[in-house]
C-alpha positions in Angstrom: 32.7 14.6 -1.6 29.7 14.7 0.7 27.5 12.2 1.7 24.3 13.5 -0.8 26.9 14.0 -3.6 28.2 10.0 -3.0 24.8 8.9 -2.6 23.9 10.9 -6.0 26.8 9.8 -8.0 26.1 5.9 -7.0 22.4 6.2 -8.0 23.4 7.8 -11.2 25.8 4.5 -11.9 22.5 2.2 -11.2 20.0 4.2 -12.8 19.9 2.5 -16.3 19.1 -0.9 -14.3 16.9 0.4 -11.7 14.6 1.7 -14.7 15.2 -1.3 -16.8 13.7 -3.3 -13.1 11.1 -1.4 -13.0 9.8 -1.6 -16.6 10.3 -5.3 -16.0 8.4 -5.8 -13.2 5.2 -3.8 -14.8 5.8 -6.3 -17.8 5.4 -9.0 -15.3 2.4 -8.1 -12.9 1.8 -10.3 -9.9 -0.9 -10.2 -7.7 -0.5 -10.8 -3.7 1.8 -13.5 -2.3 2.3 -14.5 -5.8 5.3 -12.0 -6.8 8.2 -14.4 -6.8 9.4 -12.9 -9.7 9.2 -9.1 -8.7 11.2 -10.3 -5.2 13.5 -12.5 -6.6 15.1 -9.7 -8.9 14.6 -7.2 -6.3 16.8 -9.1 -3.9 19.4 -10.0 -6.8 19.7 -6.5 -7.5 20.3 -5.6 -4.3 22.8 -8.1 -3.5 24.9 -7.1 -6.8 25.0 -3.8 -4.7 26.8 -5.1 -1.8 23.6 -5.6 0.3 23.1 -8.8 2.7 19.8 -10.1 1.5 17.4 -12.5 3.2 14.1 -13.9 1.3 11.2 -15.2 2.4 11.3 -13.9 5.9 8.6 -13.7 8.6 7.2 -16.8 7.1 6.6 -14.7 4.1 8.0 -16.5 0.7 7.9 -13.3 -1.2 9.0 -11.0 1.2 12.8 -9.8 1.9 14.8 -8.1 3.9 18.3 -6.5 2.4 20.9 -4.7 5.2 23.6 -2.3 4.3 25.8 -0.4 7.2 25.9 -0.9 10.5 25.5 2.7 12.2 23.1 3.0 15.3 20.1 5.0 13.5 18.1 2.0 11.8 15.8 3.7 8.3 13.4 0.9 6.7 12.7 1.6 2.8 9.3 -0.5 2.4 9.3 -1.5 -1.4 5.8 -2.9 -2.9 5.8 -5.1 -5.8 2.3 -6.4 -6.3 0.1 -5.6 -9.2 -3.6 -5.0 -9.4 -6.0 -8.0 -10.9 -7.0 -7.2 -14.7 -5.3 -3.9 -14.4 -1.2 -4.2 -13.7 0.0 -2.1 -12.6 -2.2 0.5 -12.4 -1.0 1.9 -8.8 2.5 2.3 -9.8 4.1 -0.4 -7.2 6.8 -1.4 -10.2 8.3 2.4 -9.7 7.7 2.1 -5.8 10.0 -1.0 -6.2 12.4 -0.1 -8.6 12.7 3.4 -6.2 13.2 1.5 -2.7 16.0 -0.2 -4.5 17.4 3.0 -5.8 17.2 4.3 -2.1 18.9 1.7 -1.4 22.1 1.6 -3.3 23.0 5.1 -2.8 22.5 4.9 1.0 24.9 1.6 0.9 27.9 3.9 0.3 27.6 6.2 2.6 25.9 4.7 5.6 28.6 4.2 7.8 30.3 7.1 7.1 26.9 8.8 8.4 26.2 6.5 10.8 22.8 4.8 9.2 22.4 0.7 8.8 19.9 0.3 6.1 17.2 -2.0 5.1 15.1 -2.8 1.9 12.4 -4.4 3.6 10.3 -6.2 0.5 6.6 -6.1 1.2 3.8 -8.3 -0.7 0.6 -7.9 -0.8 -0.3 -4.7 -0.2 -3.1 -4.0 -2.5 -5.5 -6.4 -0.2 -3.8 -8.9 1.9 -2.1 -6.7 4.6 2.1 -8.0 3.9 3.6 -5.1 6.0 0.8 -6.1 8.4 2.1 -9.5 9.1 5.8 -8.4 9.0 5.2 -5.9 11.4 3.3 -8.5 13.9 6.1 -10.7 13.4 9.2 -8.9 13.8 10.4 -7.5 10.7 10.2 -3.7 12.1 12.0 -4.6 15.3 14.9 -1.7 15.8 13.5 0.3 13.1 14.0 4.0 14.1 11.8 5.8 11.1 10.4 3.9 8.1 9.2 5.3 4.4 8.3 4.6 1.2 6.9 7.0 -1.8 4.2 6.0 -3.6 3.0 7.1 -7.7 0.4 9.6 -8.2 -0.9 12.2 -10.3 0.5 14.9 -7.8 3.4 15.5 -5.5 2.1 15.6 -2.2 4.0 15.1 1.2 1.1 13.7 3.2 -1.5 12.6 1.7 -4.7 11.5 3.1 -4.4 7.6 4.2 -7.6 6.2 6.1 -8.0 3.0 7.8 -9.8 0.3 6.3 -11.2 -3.1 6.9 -11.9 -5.8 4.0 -14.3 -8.6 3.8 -15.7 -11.2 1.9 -19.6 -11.9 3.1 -21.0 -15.1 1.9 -24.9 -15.9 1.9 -26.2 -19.5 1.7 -29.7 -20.0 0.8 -31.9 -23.0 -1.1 -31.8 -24.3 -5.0 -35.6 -24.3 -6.4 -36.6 -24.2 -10.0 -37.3 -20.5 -10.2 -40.2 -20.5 -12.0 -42.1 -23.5 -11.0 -41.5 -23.9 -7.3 -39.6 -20.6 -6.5 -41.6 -21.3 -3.2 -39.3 -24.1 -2.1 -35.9 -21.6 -2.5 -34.3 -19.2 0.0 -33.2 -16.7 -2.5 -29.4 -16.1 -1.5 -29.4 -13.7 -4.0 -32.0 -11.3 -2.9 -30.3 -11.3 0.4 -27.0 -9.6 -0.8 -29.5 -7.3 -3.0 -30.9 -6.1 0.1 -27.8 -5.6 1.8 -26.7 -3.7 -1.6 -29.3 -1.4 -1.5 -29.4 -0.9 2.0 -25.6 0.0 2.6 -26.5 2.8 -0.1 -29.3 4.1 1.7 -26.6 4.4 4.5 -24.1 6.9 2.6 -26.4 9.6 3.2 -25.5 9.6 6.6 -22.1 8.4 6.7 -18.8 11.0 7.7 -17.4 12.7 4.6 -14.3 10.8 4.8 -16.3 7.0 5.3 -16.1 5.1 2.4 -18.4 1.5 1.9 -17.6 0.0 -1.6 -17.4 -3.7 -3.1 -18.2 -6.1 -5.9 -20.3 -8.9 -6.3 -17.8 -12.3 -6.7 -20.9 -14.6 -7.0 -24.3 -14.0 -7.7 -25.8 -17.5 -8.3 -25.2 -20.3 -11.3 -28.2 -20.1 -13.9 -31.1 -17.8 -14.6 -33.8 -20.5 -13.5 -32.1 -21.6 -10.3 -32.8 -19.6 -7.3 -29.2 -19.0 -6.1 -28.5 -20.7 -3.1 -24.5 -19.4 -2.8 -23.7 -15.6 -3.0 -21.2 -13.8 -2.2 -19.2 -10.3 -2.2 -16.5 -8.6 -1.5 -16.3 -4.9 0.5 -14.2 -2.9 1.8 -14.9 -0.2 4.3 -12.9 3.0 5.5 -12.9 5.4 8.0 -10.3 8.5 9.5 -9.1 5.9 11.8 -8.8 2.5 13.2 -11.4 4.3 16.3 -14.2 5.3 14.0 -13.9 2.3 11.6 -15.1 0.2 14.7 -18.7 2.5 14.3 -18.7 2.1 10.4 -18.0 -1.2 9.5 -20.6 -2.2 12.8 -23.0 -0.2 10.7 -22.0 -2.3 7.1 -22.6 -5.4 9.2 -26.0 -4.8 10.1 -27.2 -4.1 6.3 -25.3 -7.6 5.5 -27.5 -8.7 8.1 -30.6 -7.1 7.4 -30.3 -9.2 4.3 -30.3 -12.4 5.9 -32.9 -11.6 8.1 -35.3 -10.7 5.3 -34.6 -13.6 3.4 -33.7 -16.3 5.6 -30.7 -17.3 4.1 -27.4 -17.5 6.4 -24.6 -14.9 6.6 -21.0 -15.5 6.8 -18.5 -12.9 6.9 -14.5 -14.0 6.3 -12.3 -11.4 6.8 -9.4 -10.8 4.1 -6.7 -9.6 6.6 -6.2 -7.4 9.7 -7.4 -3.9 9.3 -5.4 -1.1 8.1 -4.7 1.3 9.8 -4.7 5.4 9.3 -1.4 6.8 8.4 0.2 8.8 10.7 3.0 11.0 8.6 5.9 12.0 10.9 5.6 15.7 10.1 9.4 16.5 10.9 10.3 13.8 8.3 8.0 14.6 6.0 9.5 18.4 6.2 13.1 17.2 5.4 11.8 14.8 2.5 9.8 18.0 1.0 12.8 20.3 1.2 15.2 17.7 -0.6 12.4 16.8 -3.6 12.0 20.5 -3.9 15.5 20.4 -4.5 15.7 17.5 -7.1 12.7 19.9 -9.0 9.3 18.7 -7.5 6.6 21.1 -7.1 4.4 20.9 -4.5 1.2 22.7 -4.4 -1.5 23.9 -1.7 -4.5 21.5 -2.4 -5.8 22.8 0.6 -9.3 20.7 1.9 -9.7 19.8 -1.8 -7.0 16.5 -1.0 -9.2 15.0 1.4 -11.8 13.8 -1.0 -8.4 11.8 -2.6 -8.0 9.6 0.1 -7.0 6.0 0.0 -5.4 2.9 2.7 -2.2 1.2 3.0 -0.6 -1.1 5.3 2.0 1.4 5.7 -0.6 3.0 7.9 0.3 0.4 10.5 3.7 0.8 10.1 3.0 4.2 11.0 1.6 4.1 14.3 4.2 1.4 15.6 7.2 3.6 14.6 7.9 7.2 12.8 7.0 6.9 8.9 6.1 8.8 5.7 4.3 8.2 2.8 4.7 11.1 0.3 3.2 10.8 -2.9 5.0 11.7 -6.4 3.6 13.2 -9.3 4.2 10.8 -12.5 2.2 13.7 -15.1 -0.9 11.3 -15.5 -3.5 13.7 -15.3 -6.8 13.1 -16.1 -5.9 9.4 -15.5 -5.5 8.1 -11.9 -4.2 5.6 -9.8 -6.3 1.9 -10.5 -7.2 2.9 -14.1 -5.6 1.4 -17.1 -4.2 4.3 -18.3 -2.7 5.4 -15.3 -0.6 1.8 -15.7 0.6 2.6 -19.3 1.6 6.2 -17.4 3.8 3.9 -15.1 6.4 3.3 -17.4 6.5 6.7 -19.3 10.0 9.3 -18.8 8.0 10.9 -15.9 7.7 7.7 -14.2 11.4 7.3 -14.9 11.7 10.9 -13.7 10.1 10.2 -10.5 12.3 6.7 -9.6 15.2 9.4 -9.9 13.6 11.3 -7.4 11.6 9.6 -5.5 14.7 7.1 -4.8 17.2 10.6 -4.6 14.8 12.2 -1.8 14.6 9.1 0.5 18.4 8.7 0.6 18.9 12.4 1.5 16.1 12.1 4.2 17.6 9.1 5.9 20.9 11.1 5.6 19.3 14.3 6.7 18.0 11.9 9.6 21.8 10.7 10.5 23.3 13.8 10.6 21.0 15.8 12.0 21.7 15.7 15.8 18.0 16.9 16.7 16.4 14.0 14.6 19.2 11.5 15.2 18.3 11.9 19.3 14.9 12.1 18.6 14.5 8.7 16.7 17.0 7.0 18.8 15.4 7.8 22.1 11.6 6.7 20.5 12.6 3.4 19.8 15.5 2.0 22.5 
């Protein structure tokens, strides 16, 4: 039997459980940091399948790593396990999970005959909190050769578009006055972040097609006759890359602080976690993961410069730049919902969703053992990362 076949026949074995995990984990949503449950039965799993499991590493109590084989070419799976607030998961991370451990288990058995050692690497907090971020500053990556992950979407698409994005909270602090009887005495910290509202939408007009500026309000004062004296918000802002977010989010900043200056209140800006960065999809991976998904049965089609306008960010964009990566995406039949709406979360437990763990989990495996026994790719990973 060859290697795809024994990594297909194990996956088979596992699939009733890997399903069963994922619809688990999306009856279980945690947000950020918080997904002790989602890692705990992550790294159980993967120990029942022979791997060598270690939680909470990099400081990190809810991430993991899990090692299988011992060849020289290293491949990190990056699973995701946290959920959206109010939504779930609406972004699909339970099948992105449940598929990193699929990966997983049917590289296990055939990763030292192909000469591959293997990791799971469990990542938190990606929607907002930047986990492969930190695990990447702090050592988690270290003798990685190539890295991926695929993520749910309405679509299969090898590369999608991935932009770099920085997220904030800014916080003005103004004066309490009765509001109708001595608004004079206030400083109105609520008119501040109005301008700044209104002003960062004045600025679309002559932002980059692929800049993004959007946030919510998280506290706009405490009563109707109180001039607020505490507001704050939180926004994200994107650009192509890490380069032109510099010019972006500089630009964001000054309509933060045109509101202070207007009002008088005072402006602090907290930062919710390093920036993320663009994704850079290694093209020669991403050609070996198409030509194995399109032979599992995905269909991929020419969105031509349509995709662009379907951009979003991940961590795994810094993964990305620090060592070869991908980041397919795989189509889950959700259409017209989409990823961060409620009804794209029901679609992330439906037989397509099951369908694409089979897949998505089948396709990775073959990459990593296109990558190991391909002498081309094999020297070209191993010399990039000695």
């Amino acid at each position: 039997m060859d290697a795809k076949a024994g990594a297909r026949e194990t996956f088979e074995g596992a699939r009733a459980s890997l399903v069963a995990l994922s619809h688990r984990i999306h009856a279980h949503p945690e947000l950020g940091f918080e997904e002790e449950r989602a890692a705990s039965w992550l790294g159980e799993r993967l120990a029942d399948g022979g791997f060598a499991v270690t939680r909470g590493i990099c400081d990190l109590p809810t991430a993991f790593e899990a090692r299988a084989g011992s060849g020289p070419l290293h491949v990190a799976i990056c699973a995701e396990y946290d959920s959206l607030p109010g939504i779930g998961h609406a972004c699909g991370h339970n099948v992105i999970a449940a598929m990193a451990v699929g990966a997983g288990l049917a590289l296990a058995r055939v990763a030292d005959d192909v000469g591959l050692t293997v990791r799971v690497v469990g990542t938190p907090a990606e929607e907002g909190g930047g986990g492969k971020v930190l695990l990447l500053e702090r050592g988690a990556f270290a003798g990685v050769h190539a890295a991926m992950m695929v993520h749910p979407a309405p679509l299969d698409v090898v590369a999608p578009p991935i932009l770099a994005a920085a997220q904030f909270e800014a916080r003005y602090t103004g004066k309490e006055a009765h509001a109708s009887a001595f608004p004079e005495r206030g400083i109105n910290a609520g008119d501040a972040l109005t301008i700044a509202q209104t002003a960062i939408g004045l600025m679309r007009q002559h932002l980059h097609s692929t800049d993004r500026v959007h946030g919510i309000v998280t506290c706009g004062g405490a009563a109707p006759n109180v001039i607020p004296a505490a507001t704050a918000a939180k926004y994200i802002v994107r650009a192509r890359d890490l380069a032109s977010l510099v010019d972006v989010r500089a630009r964001t900043m000054r309509c933060f602080e045109a509101g202070a200056l207007a009002t008088g209140a005072t402006l602090a800006v907290v930062e919710d976690h390093p920036p993320y960065a663009e994704m850079r999809h290694d093209a020669d991976i991403g050609a070996l993961y198409r030509r194995n998904a399109e032979a599992l049965g995905r269909t991929f089609l020419d969105f031509g410069t349509a995709l662009e306008r379907a951009a979003g960010s991940t961590d795994m964009g810094n993964v990305s730049l620090a060592l070869p990566s991908i980041h397919p995406a795989i189509g889950i039949d959700s259409l017209p919902a989409v990823n961060h709406q409620r009804e794209f979360a029901a679609h992330c437990v439906t037989a397509a969703a099951d369908q694409a763990l089979d897949d998505g989990a089948l396709a990775m495996a073959w990459t990593a053992i296109d990558l190991a026994t391909d002498p081309a790719e094999r020297g070209r990973l191993l010399a990039a990362r000695r």
